[in-house]
C-alpha positions, 0 to 999 in steps of 0.5 A, spaced: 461 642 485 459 634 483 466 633 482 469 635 488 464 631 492 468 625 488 474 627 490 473 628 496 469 621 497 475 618 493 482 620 497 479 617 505 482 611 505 478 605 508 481 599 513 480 593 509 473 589 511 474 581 513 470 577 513 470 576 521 466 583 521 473 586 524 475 592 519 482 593 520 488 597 517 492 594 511 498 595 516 496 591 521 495 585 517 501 582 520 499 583 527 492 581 527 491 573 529 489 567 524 482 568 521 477 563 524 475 560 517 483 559 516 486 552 515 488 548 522 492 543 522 489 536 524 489 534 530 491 527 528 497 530 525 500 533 530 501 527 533 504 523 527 510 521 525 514 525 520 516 518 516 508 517 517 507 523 514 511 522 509 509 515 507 502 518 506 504 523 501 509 517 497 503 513 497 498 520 495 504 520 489 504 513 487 497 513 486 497 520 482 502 517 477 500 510 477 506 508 474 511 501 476 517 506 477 512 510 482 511 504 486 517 501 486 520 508 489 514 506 494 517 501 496 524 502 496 522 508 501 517 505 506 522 499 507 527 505 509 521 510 512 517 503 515 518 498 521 517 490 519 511 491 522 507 497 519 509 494 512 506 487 514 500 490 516 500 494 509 500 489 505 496 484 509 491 490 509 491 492 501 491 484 500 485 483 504 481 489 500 482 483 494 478 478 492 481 472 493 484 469 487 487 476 485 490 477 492 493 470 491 496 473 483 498 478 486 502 475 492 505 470 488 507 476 483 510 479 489 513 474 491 515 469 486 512 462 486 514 455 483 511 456 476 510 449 472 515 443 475 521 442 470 522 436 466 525 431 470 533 429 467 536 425 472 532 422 478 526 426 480 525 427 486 530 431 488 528 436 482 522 435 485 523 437 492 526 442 489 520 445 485 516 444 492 521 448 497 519 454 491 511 453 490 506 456 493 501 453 497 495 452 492 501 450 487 502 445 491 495 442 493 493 442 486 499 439 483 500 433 489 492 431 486 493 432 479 499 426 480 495 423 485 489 422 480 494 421 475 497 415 478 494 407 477 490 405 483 497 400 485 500 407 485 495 410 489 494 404 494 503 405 495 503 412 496 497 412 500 501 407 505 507 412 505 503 417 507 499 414 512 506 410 516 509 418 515 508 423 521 503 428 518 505 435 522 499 437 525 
């Protein structure tokens, strides 16, 4: 008798508890709609660009792999996926979240910078001129004050007479 009552308790199927508190059949699984707890698309997201998209899974990429091969794709992809714009106010926003010594470095490494001035070999001022056209501002300011210092006081005066009879753009 015991082990009929389990057999018989044993062979009703049940529809599959969910966890709204509606018990529906494993049939019409397909039928019912999204569960409330299911995940919903942002509603910031539905409004984004695709290449928008895109760029913020690269940069979720770079900065998993953190390699100088993943950054370089980046920015290989966000010169096709990017206007001029949005790339400005990237990298405006990510050197401003530096310190500004380290935010200096690592412009000058993006961009290059003059370096130390060569040796002079046939006049200098055009080398220098030179070497000025490709350095950066703080390069500049700090070498024209070394050379200034370095100058004599009759050097000084002359070069302080040259700059004064030239227009300074304002």
């Amino acid at each position: 008798m015991a082990l009929r009552r389990v057999v018989a308790v044993s062979n009703e199927i049940k529809p599959v508890t969910r966890p709204t508190g509606q018990n529906t059949p494993i049939e019409n699984k397909a039928e019912k709609p999204a569960l409330s707890n299911a995940k919903k698309p942002s509603s910031l997201g539905r409004f984004m660009k695709p290449e928008h998209k895109r760029m913020s899974r690269m940069l979720g990429y770079c900065l998993t792999l953190g390699t100088a091969d993943a950054w370089s794709g980046f920015s290989f992809v966000a010169a096709v996926r990017l206007s001029e714009t949005e790339r400005a106010a990237l990298a405006f926003s990510a050197l401003n979240s530096l310190e500004l010594d380290h935010a200096e470095m690592t412009a000058a490494a993006s961009i290059g910078s003059a370096g130390a001035p060569l040796p002079i070999f046939l006049g200098g001022m055009d080398e220098a001129r030179f070497w000025a056209s490709y350095a950066s501002r703080s390069e500049l300011k700090a070498y024209a004050l070394a050379s200034f210092e370095a100058m004599s006081a009759k050097d000084q005066a002359a070069f302080f007479r040259h700059i004064s009879e030239m227009e300074v753009a304002a």
